[in-house]
PyMOL Python script that loads the backbone (N, CA, C, O; Angstrom):
from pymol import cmd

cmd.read_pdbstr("""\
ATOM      1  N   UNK A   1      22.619  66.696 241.282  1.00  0.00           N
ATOM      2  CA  UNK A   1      23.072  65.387 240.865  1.00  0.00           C
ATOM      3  C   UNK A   1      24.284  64.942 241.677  1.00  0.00           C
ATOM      4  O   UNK A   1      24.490  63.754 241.926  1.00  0.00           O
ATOM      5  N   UNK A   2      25.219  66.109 242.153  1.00  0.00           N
ATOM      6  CA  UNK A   2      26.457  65.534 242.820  1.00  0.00           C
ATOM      7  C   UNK A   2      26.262  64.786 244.366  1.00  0.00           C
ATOM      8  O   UNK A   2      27.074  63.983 244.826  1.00  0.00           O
ATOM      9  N   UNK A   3      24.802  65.305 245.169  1.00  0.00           N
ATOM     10  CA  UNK A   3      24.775  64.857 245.788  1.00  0.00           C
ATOM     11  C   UNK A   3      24.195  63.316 245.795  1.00  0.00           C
ATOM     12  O   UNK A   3      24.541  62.383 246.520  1.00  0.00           O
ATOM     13  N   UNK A   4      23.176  63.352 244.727  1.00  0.00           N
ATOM     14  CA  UNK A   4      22.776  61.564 244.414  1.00  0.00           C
ATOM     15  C   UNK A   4      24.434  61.226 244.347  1.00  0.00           C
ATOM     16  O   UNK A   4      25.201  61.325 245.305  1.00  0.00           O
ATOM     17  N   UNK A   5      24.745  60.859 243.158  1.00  0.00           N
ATOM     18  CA  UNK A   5      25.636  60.363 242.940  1.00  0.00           C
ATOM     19  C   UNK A   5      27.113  60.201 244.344  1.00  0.00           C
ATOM     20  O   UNK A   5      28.094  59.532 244.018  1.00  0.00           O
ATOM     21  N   UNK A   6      27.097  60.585 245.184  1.00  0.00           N
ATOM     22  CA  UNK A   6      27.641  60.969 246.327  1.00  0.00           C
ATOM     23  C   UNK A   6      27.019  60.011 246.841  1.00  0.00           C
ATOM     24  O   UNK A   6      27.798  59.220 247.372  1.00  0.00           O
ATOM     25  N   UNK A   7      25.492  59.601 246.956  1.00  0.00           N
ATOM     26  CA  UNK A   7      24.994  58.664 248.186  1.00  0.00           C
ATOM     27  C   UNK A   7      25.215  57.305 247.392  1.00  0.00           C
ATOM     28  O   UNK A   7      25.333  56.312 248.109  1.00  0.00           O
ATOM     29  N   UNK A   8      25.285  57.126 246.117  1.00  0.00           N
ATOM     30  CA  UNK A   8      25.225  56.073 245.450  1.00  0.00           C
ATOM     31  C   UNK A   8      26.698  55.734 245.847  1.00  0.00           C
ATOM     32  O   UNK A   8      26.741  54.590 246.299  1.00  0.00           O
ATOM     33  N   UNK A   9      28.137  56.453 245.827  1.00  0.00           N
ATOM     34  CA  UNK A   9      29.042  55.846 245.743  1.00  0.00           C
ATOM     35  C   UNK A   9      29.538  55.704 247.440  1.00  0.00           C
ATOM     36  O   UNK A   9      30.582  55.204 247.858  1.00  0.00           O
ATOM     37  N   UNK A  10      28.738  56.143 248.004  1.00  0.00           N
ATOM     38  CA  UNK A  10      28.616  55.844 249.527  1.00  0.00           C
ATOM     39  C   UNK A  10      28.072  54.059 250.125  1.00  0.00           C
ATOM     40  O   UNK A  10      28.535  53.267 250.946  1.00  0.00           O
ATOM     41  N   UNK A  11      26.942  54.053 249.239  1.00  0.00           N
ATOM     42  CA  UNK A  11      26.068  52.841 249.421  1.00  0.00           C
ATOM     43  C   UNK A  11      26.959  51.913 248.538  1.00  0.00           C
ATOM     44  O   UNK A  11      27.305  50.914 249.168  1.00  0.00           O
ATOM     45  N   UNK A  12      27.409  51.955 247.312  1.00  0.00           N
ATOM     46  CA  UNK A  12      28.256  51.147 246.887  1.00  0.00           C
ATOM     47  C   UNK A  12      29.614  50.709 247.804  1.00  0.00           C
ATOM     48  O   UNK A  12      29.933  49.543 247.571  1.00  0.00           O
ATOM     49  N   UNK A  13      30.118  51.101 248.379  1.00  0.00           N
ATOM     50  CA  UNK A  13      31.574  51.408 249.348  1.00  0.00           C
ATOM     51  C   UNK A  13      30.930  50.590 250.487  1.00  0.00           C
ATOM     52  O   UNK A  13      31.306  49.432 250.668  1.00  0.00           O
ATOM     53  N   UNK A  14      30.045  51.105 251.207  1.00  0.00           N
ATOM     54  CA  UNK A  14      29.242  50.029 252.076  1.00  0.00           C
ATOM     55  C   UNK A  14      28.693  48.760 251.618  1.00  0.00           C
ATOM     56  O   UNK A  14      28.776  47.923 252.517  1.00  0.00           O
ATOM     57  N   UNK A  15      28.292  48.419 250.813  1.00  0.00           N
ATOM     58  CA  UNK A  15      27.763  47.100 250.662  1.00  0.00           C
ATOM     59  C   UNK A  15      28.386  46.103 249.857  1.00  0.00           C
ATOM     60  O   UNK A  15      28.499  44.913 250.153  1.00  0.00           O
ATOM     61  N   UNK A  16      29.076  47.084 248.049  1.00  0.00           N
ATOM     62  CA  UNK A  16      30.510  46.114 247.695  1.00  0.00           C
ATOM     63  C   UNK A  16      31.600  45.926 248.411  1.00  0.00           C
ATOM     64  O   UNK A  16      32.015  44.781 248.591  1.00  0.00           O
ATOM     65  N   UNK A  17      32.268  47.066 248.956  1.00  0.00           N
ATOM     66  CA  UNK A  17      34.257  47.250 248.757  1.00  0.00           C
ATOM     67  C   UNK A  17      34.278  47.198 250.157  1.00  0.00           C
ATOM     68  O   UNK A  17      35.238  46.470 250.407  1.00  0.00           O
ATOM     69  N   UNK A  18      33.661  47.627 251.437  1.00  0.00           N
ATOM     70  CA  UNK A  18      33.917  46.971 252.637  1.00  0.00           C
ATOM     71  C   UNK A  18      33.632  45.952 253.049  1.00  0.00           C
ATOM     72  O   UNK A  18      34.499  45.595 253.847  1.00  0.00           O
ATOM     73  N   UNK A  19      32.621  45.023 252.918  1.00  0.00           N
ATOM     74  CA  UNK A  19      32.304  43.671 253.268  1.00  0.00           C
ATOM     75  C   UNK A  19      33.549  42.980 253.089  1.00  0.00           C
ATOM     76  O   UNK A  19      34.051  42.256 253.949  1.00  0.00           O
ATOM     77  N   UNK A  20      34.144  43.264 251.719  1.00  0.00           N
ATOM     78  CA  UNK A  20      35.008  42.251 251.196  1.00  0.00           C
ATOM     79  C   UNK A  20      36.454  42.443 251.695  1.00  0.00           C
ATOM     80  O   UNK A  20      37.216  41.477 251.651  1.00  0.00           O
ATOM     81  N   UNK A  21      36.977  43.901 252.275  1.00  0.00           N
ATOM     82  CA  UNK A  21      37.593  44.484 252.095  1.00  0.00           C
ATOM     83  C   UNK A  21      39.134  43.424 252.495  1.00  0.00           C
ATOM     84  O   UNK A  21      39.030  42.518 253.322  1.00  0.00           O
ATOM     85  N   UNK A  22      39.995  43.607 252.040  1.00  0.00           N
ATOM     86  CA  UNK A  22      41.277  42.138 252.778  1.00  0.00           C
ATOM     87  C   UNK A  22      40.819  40.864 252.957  1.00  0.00           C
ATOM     88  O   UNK A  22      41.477  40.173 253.735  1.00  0.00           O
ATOM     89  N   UNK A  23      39.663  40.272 252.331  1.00  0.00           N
ATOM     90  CA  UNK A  23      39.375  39.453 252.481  1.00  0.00           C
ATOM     91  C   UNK A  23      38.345  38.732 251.381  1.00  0.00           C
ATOM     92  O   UNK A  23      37.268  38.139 251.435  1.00  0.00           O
ATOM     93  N   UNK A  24      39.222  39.094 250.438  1.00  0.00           N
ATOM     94  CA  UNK A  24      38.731  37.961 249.076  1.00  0.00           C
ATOM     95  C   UNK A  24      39.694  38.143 247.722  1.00  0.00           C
ATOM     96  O   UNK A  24      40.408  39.059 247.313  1.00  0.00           O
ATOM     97  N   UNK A  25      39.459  37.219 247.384  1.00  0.00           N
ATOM     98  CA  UNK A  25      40.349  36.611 246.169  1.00  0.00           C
ATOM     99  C   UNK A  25      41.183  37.405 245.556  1.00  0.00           C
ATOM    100  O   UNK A  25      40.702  38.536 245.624  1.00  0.00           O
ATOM    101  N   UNK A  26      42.210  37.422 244.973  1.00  0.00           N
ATOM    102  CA  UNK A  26      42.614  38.220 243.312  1.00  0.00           C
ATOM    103  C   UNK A  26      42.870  37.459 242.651  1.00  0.00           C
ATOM    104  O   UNK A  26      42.947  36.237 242.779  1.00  0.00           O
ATOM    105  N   UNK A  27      43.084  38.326 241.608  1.00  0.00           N
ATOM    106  CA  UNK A  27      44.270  37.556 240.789  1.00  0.00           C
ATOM    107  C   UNK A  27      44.752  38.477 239.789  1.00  0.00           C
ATOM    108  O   UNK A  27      43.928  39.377 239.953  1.00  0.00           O
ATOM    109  N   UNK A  28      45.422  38.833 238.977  1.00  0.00           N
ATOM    110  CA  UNK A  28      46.043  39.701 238.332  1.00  0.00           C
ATOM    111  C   UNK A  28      45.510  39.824 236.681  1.00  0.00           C
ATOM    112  O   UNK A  28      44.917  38.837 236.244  1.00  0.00           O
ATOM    113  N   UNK A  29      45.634  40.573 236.096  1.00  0.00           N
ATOM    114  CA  UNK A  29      44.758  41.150 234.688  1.00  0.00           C
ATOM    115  C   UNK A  29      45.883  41.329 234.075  1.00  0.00           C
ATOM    116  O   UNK A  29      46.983  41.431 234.618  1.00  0.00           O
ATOM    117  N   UNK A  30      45.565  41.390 232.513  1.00  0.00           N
ATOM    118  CA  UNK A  30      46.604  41.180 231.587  1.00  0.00           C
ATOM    119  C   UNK A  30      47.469  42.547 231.691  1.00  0.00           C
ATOM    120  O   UNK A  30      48.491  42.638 231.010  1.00  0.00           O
ATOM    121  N   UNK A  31      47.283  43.042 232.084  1.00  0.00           N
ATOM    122  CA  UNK A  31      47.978  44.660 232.510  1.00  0.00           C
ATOM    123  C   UNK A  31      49.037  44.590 233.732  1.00  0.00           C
ATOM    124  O   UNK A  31      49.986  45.374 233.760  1.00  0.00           O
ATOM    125  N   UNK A  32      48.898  43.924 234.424  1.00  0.00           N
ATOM    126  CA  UNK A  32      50.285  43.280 235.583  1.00  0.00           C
ATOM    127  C   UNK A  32      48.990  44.091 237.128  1.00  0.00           C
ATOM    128  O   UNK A  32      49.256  43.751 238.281  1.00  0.00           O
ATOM    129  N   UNK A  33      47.928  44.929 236.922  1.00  0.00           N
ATOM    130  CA  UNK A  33      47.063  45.224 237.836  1.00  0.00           C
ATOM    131  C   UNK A  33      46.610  44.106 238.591  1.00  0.00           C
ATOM    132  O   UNK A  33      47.063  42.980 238.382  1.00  0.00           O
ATOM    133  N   UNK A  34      45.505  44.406 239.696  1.00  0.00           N
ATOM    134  CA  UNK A  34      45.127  43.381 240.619  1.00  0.00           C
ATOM    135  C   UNK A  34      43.747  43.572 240.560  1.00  0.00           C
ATOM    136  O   UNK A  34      43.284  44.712 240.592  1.00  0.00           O
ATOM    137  N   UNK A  35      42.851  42.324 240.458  1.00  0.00           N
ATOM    138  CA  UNK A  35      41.822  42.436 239.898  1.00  0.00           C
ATOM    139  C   UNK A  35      40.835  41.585 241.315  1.00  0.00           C
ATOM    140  O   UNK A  35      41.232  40.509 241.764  1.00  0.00           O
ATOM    141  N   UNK A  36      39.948  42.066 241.694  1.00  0.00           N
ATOM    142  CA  UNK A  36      39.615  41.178 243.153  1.00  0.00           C
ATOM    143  C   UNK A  36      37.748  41.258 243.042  1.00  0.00           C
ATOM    144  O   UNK A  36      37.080  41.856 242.198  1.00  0.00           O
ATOM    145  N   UNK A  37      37.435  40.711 243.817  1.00  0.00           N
ATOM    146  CA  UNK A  37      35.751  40.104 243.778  1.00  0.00           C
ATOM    147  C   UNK A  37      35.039  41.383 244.083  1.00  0.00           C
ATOM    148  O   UNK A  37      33.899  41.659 243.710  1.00  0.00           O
ATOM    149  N   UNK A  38      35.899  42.198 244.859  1.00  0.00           N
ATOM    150  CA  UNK A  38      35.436  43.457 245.152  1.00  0.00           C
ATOM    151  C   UNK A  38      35.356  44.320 243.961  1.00  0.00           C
ATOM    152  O   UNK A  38      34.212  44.724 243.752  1.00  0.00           O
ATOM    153  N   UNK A  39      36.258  44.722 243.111  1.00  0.00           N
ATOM    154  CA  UNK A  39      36.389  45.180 242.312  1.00  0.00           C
ATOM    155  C   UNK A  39      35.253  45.083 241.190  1.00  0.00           C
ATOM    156  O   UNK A  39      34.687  46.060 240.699  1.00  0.00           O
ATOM    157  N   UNK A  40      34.985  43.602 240.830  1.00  0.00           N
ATOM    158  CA  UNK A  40      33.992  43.611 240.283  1.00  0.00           C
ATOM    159  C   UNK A  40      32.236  43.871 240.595  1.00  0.00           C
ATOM    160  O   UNK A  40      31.387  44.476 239.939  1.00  0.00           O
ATOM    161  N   UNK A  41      32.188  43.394 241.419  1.00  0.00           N
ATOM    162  CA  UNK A  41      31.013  43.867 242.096  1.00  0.00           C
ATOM    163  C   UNK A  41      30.595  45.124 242.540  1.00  0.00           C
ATOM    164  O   UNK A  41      29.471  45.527 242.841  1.00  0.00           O
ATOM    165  N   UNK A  42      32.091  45.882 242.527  1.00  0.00           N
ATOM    166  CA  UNK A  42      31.668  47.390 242.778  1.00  0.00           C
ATOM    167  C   UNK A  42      31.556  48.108 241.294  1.00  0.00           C
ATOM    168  O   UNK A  42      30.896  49.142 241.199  1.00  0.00           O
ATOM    169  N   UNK A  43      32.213  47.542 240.136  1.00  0.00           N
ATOM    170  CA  UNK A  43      31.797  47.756 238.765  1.00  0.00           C
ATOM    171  C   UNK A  43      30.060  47.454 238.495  1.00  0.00           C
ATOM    172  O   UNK A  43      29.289  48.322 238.086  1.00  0.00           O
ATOM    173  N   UNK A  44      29.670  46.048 238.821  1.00  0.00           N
ATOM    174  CA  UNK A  44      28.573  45.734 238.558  1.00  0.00           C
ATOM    175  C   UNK A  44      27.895  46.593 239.232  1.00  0.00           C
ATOM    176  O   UNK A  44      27.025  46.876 238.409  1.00  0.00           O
ATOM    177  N   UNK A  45      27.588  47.454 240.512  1.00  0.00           N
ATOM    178  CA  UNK A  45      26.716  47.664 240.971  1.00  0.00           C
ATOM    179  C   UNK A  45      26.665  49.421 240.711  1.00  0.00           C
ATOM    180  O   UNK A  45      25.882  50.194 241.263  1.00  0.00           O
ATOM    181  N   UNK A  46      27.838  49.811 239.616  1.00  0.00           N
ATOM    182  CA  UNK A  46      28.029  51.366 239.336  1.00  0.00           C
ATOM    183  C   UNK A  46      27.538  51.073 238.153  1.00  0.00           C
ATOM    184  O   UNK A  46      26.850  51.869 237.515  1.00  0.00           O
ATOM    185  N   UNK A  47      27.878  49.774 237.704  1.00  0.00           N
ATOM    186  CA  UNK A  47      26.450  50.034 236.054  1.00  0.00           C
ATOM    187  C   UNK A  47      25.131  50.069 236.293  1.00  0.00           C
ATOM    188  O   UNK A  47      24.473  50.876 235.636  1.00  0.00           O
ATOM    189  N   UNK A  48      24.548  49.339 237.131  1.00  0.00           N
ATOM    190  CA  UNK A  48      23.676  49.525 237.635  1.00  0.00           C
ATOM    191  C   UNK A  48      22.909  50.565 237.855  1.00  0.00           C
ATOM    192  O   UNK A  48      21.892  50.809 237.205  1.00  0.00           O
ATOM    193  N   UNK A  49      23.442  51.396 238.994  1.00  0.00           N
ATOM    194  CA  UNK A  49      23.229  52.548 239.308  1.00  0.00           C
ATOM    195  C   UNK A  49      23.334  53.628 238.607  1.00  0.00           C
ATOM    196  O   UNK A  49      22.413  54.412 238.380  1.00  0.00           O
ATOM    197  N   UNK A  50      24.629  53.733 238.176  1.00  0.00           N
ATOM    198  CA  UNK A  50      24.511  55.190 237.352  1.00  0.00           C
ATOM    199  C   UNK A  50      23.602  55.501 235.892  1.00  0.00           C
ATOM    200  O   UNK A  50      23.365  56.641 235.491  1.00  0.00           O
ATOM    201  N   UNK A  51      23.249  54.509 235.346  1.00  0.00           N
ATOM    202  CA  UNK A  51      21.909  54.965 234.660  1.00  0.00           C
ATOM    203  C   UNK A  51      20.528  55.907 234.822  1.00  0.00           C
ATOM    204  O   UNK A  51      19.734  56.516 234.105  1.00  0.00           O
ATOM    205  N   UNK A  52      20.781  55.605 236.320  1.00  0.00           N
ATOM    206  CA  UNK A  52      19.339  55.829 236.706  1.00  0.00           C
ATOM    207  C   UNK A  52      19.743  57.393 237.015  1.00  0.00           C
ATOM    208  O   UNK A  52      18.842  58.223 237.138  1.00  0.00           O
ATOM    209  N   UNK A  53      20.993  57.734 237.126  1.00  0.00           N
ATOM    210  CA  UNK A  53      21.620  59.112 237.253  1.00  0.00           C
ATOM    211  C   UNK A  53      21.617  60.209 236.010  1.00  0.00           C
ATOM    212  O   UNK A  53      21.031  61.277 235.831  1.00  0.00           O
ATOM    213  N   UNK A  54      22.487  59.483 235.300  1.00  0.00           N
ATOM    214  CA  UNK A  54      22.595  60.231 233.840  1.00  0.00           C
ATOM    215  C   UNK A  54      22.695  59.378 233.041  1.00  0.00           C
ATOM    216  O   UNK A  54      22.970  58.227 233.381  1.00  0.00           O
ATOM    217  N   UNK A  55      22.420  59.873 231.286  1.00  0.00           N
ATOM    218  CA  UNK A  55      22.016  59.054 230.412  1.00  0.00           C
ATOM    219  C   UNK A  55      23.577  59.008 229.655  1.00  0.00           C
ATOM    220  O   UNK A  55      23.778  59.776 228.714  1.00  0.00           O
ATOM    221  N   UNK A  56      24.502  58.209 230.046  1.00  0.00           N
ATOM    222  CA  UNK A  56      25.641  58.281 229.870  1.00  0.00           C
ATOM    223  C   UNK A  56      26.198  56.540 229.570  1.00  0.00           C
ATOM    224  O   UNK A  56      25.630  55.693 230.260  1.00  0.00           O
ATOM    225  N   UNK A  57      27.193  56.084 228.645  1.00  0.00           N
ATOM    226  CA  UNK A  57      27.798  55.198 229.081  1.00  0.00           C
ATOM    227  C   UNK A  57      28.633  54.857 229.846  1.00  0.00           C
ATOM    228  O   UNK A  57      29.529  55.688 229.697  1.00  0.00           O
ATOM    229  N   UNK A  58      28.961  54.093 230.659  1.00  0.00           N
ATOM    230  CA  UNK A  58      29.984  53.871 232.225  1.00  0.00           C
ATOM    231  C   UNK A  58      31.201  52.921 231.050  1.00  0.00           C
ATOM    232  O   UNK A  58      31.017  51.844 230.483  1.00  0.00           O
ATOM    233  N   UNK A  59      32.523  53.927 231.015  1.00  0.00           N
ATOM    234  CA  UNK A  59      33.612  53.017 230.543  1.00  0.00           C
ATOM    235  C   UNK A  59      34.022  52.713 232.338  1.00  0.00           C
ATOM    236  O   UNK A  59      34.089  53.617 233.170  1.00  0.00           O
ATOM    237  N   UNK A  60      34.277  51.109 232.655  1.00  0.00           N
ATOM    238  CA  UNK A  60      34.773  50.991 233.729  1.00  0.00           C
ATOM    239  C   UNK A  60      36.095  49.952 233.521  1.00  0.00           C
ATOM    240  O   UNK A  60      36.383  48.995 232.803  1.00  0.00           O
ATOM    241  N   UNK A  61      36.728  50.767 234.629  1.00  0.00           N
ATOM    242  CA  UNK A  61      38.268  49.960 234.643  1.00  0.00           C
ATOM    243  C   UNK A  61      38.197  48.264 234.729  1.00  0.00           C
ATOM    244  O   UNK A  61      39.220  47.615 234.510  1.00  0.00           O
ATOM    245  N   UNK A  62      37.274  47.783 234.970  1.00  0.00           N
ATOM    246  CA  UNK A  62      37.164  46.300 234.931  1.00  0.00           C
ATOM    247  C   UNK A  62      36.787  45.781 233.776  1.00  0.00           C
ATOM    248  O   UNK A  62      36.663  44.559 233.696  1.00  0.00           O
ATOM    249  N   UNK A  63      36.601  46.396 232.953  1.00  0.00           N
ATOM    250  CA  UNK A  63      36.103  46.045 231.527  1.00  0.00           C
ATOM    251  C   UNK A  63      37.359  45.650 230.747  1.00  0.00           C
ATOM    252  O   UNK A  63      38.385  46.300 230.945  1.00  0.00           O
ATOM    253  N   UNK A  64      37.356  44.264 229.558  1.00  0.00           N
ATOM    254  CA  UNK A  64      38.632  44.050 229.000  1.00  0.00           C
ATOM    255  C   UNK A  64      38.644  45.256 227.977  1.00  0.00           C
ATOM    256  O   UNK A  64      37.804  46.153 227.907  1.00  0.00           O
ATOM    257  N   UNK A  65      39.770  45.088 227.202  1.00  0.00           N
ATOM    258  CA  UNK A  65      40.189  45.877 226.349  1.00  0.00           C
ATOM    259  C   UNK A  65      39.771  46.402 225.561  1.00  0.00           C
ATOM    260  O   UNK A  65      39.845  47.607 225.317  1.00  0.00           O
ATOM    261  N   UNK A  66      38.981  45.170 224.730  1.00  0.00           N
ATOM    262  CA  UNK A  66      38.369  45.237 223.708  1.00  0.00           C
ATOM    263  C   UNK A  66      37.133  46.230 223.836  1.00  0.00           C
ATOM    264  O   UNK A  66      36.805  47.127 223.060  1.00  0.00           O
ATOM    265  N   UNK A  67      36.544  45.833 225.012  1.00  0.00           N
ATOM    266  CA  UNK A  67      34.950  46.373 225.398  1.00  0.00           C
ATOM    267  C   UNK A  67      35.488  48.059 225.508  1.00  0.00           C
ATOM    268  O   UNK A  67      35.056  48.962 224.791  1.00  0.00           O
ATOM    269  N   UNK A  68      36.326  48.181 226.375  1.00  0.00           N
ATOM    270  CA  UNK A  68      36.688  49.723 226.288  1.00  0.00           C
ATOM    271  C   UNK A  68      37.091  50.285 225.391  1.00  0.00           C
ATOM    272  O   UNK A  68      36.687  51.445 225.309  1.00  0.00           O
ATOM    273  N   UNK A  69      37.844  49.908 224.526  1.00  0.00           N
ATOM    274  CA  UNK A  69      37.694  50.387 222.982  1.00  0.00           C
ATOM    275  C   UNK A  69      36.640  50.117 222.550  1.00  0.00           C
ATOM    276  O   UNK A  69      36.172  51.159 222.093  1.00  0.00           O
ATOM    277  N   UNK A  70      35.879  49.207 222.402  1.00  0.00           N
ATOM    278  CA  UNK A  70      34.260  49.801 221.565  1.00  0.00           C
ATOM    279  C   UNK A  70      33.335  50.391 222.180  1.00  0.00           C
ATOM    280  O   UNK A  70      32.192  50.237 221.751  1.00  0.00           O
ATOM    281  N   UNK A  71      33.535  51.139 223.227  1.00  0.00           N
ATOM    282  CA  UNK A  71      32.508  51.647 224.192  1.00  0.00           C
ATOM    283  C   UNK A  71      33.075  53.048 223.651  1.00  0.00           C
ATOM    284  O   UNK A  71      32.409  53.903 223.067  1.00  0.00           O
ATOM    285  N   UNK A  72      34.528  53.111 223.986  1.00  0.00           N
ATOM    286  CA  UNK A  72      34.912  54.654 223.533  1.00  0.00           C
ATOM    287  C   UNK A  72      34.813  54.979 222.238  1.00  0.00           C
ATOM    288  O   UNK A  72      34.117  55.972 222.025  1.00  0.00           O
ATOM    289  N   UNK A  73      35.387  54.351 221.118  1.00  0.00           N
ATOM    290  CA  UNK A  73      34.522  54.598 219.833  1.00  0.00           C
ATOM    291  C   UNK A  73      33.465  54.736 219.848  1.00  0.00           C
ATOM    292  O   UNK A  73      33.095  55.910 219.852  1.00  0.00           O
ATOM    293  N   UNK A  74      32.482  53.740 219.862  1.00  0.00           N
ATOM    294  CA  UNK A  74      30.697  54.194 219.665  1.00  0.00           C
ATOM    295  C   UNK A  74      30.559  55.486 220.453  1.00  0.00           C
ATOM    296  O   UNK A  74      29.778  56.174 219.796  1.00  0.00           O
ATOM    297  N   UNK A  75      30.909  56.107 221.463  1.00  0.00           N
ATOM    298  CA  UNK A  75      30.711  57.360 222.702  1.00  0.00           C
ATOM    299  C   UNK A  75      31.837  58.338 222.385  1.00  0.00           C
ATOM    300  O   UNK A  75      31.706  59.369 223.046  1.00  0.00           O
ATOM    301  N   UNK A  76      32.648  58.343 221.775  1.00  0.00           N
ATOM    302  CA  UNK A  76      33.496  59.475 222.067  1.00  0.00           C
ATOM    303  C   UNK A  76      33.193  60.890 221.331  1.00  0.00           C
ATOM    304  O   UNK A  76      33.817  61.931 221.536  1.00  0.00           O
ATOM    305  N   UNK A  77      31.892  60.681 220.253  1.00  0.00           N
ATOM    306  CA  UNK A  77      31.707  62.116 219.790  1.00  0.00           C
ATOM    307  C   UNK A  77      30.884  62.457 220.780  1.00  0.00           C
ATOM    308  O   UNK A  77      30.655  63.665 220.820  1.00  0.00           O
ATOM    309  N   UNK A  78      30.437  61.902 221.475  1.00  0.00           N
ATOM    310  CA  UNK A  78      29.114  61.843 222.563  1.00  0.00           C
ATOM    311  C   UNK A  78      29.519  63.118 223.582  1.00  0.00           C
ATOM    312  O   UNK A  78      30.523  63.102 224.294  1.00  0.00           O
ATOM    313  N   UNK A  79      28.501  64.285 223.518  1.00  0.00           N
ATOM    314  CA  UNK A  79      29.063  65.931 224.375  1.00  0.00           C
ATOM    315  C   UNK A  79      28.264  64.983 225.790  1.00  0.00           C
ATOM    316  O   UNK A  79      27.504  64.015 225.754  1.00  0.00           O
ATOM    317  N   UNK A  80      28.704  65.587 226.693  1.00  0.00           N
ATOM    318  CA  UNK A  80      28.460  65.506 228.300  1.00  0.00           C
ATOM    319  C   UNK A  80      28.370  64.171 228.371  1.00  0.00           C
ATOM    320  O   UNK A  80      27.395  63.650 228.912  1.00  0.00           O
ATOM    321  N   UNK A  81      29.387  63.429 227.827  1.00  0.00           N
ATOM    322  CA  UNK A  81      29.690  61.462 227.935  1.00  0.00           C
ATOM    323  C   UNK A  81      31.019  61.722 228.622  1.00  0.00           C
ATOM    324  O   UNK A  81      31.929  61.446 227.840  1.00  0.00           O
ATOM    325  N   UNK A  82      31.473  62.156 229.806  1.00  0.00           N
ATOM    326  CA  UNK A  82      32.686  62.082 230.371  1.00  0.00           C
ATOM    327  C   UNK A  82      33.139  61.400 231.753  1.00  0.00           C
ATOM    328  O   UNK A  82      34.164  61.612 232.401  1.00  0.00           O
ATOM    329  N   UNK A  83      32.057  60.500 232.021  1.00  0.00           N
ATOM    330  CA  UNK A  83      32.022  59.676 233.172  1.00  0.00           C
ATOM    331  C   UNK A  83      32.830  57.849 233.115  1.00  0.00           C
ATOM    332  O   UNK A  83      32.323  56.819 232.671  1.00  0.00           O
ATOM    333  N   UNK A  84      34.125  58.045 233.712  1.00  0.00           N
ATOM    334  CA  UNK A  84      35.142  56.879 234.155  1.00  0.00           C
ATOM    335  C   UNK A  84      34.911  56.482 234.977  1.00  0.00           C
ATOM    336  O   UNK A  84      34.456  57.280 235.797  1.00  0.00           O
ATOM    337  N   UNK A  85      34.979  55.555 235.264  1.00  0.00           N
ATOM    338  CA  UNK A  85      34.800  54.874 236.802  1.00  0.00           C
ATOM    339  C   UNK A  85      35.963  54.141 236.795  1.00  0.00           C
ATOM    340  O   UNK A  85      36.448  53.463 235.889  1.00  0.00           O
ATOM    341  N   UNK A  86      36.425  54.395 238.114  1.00  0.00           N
ATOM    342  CA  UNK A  86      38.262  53.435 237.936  1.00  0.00           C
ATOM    343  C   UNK A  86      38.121  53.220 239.671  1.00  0.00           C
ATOM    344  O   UNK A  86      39.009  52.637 240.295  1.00  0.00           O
TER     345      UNK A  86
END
""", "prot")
cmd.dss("prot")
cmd.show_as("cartoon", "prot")
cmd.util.cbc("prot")
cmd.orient("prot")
């Protein structure tokens, strides 16, 4: 699995987070962080993907507050649910 997951975050890095890379938008999140087009699209395309990996929920750092608190409640008794994406 480490190596799928290895080509997935390879192909993600190539097709979200370098295209864009210094060269698109931000703007800042209620946390004082920096939040950019890249960022999201490399979220969207790790939900995507990592399903098809393991049967896990994806808490991801682009998600508001709220959603990550009800993702970690509903999942946190959840054994081999230990996958972050940040």
């Amino acid at each position: 699995m480490l190596h799928r997951l290895q080509k997935v975050v390879r192909h993600i890095a190539q097709t979200e987070i370098m295209p864009r890379f210094l060269n698109t938008p931000s703007r800042r999140k209620e946390d004082g962080s920096m939040l950019s087009e890249a960022d999201i699209a490399a979220q969207t395309a790790f939900a995507a993907a990592l399903p098809l990996l393991i049967d896990c929920p994806m808490l991801g750092e682009e998600m508001s507050r709220q959603e990550q608190s009800a993702l970690w409640e509903q999942y946190s008794g959840e054994k081999g649910c230990g996958l972050s994406i940040r």
